[in-house]
Every structure is written in structure tokens, then in C-alpha cells.
matplotlib code that plots the C-alpha trace (Angstrom):
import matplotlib.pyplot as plt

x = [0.0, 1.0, 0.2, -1.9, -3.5, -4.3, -5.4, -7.4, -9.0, -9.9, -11.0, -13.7, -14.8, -15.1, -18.4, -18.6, -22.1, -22.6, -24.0, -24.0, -26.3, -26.0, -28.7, -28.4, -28.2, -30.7, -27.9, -25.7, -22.2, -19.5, -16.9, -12.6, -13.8, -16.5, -13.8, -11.0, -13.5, -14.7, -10.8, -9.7, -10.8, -8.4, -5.5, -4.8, -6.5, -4.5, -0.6, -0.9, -1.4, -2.9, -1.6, -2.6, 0.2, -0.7, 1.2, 0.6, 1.5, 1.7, 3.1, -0.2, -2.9, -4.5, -3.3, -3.6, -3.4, -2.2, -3.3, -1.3, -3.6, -1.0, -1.4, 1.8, 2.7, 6.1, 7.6, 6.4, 3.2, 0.6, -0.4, -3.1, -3.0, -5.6, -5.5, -7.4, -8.0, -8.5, -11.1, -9.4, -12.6, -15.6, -18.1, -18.6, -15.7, -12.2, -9.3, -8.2, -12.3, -11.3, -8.2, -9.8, -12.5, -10.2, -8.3, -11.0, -12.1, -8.4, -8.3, -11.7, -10.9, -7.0, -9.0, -11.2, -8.7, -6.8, -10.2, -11.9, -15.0, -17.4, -19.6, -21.5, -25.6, -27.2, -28.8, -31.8, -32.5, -33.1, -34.3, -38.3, -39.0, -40.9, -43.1, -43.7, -41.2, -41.5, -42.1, -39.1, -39.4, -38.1, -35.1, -34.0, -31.1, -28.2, -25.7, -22.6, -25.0, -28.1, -28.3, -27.9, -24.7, -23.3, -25.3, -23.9, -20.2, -20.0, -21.8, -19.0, -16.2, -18.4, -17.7, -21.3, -20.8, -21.8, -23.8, -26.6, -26.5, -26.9, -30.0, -31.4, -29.9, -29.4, -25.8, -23.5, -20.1, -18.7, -20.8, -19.5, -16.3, -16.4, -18.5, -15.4, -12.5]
y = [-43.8, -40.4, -37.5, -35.8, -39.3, -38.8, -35.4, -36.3, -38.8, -36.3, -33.6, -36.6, -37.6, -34.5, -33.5, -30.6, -29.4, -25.9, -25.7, -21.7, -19.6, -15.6, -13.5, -11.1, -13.2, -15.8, -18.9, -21.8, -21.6, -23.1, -22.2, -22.5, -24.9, -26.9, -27.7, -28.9, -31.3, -32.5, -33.4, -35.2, -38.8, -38.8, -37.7, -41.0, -42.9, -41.6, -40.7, -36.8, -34.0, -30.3, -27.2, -23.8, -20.9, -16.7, -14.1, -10.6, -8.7, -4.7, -3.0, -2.1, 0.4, -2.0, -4.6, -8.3, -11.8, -14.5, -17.7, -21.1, -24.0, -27.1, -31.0, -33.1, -36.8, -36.0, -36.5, -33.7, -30.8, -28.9, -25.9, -23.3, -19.4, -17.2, -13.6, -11.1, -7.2, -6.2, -3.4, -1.3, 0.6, -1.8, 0.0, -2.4, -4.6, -4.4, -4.1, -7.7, -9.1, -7.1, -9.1, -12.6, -12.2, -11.6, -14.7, -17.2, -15.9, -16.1, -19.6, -20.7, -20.1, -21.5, -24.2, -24.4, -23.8, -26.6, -29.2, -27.7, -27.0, -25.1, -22.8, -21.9, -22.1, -25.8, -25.9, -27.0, -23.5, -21.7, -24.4, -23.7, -26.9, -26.4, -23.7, -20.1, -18.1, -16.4, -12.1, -9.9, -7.8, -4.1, -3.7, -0.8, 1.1, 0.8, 3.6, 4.3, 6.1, 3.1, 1.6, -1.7, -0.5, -2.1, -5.4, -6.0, -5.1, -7.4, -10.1, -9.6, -10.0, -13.2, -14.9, -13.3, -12.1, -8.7, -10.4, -11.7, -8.0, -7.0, -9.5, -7.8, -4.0, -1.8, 0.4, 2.3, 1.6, 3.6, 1.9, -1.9, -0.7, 0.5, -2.8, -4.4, -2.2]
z = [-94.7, -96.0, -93.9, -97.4, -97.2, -93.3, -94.1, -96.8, -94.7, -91.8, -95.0, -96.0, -92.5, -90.5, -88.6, -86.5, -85.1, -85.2, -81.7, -81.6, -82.3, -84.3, -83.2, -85.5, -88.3, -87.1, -88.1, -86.5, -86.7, -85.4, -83.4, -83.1, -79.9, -82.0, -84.5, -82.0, -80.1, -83.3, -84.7, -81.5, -82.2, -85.3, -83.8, -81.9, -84.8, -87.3, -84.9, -85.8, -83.9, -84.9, -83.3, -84.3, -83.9, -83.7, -84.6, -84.1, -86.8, -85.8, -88.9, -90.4, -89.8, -87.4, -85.2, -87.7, -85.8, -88.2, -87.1, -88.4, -88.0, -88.6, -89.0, -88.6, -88.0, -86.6, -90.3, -92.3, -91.8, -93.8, -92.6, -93.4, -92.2, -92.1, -90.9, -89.1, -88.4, -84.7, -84.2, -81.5, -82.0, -81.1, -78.9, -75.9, -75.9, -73.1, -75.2, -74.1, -75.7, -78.9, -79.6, -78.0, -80.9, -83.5, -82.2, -82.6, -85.7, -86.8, -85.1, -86.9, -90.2, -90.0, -89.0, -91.6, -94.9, -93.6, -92.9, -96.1, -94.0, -96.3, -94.4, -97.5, -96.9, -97.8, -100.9, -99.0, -97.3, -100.4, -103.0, -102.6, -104.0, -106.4, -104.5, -105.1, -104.5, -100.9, -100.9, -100.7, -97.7, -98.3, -97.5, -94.5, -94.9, -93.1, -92.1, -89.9, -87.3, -87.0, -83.9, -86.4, -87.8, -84.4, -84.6, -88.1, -87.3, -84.0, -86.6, -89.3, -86.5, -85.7, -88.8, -90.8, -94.0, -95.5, -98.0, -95.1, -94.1, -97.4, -97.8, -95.0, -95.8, -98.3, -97.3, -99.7, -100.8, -97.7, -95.0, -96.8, -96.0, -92.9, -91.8, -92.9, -91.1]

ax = plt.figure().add_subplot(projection="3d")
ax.plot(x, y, z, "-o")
ax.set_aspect("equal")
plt.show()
């Protein structure tokens, strides 16, 4: 078998629980360490392995990790990258958590481009079946200087997205983009 076959086959079969749990964003997710444990029967069953390489990439603004997440039979490989900002400036964190948590984010989603794991919401959770649709709540604003503006950055460098927030929030074009720097 080919290794896009092998691929294809762990693309199709894949399961992964999404045993943690966002606070902020009252969700499941899954983590870098979910998706390992959840690839490791197929690598005997199939003769690959996956390895995932980081590089530190310190020409930009900010510090980038670029993680390679990389599936080969000891023929031939297919990777997947992704790439990540590290917020030298997160309130609470040790310079050494800053970079760990860009790391498994970086790690996460490598992972994920090369498994096509779709993170998107289940249909199921907003379909109302049939039934009324539920009240809006107002929406709060959010700014640089809330005590939530915190909450929702340490939940965007957890793999939330800004539209949740903004489901939850309203914030200007300035506040987005600091959310996401």
C-alpha cells in the first residue's frame, strides 16, 4: 500500500476524544497529546511512523514556532506545517509556559492539517430542530483594559477562535487585533 493510501486510511479512521475542557469558552477540545495517543495503533498496523519537528523562527516581530507534523513509511513522507506567534507579553505565564503553549498549539494544529481533523462545531449544537429559536443575550463589550480581555487572549492561544468571543462580545477592530497578536 501507498503511503497517500496509508494516510488516507488513517484520514478516514481517526478518533480522538476531546477529553479537555475550556473554561472560558465552555467547550471540549483536544489536545497535541490526545492526537498522538489516538494515532499510535496505526503505526504498527500500517509500518509508518509520525514525528512532528519545531523550528523557531526569530526574524519577525515576535518569536514564531513552526511545527512539521510528518507521516512516513521509510520510502517517502507527507508533511503538514503550521505556525505560531509567541506572546512574550502574557500576563501570568514564565517565559519558558509562553513558548510551551505556543508549542502545543503549533504541535496541535500540524497535527491536524496533516489528519484533516475538523474542529468545526457539530451541526447538532446549533440545529434547534425544529424549535424556536433560543433569545440572544446582549452582548458586553470587550476592551484591552476588561478583566476578560485576558480570559479571551489565554483562550485564543488555546486554540478558541475570535468568533466564540465575538458570540459572546462585542470589541472593535483594534481589540480583534490585539486578541490576535
Amino acid at each position: 500500500m501507498e503511503l497517500n493510501q496509508k494516510l488516507a486510511e488513517m484520514q478516514t479512521k481517526f478518533k480522538s476524544k476531546k477529553s479537555r475542557f475550556n473554561n472560558f469558552g465552555k467547550y471540549n477540545f483536544r489536545s497535541a497529546e490526545d492526537i498522538l495517543e489516538a494515532i499510535k495503533p496505526f503505526l504498527l498496523e500500517l509500518g509508518v511512523t509520525v514525528t512532528i519537528n519545531e523550528t523557531l523562527i526569530t526574524e519577525m516581530s515576535i518569536p514564531v514556532i513552526q511545527s512539521d507534523a510528518r507521516i512516513s513509511d521509510g520510502k517517502t513522507a507527507i508533511h503538514a506545517t503550521a505556525i505560531v506567534g509567541v506572546d512574550l507579553n502574557q500576563k501570568g505565564m514564565q517565559t519558558p509556559q509562553q513558548f510551551g503553549s505556543a508549542s502545543s498549539y503549533a504541535k496541535k494544529y500540524a497535527l491536524g492539517n496533516l489528519l484533516l481533523i475538523d474542529d468545526t462545531q457539530d451541526s447538532d449544537a446549533t440545529n434547534s430542530h425544529g424549535n424556536s429559536a433560543p433569545a440572544t443575550k446582549e452582548r458586553k463589550p470587550l476592551t484591552k483594559s476588561s478583566d476578560n480581555f485576558k480570559k479571551a487572549k489565554e483562550y485564543i492561544k488555546s486554540g478558541g477562535t475570535v468568533e466564540t468571543i465575538k458570540s459572546k462580545y462585542t470589541m472593535s477592530k483594534d481589540v480583534e487585533t490585539a486578541l490576535l497578536t
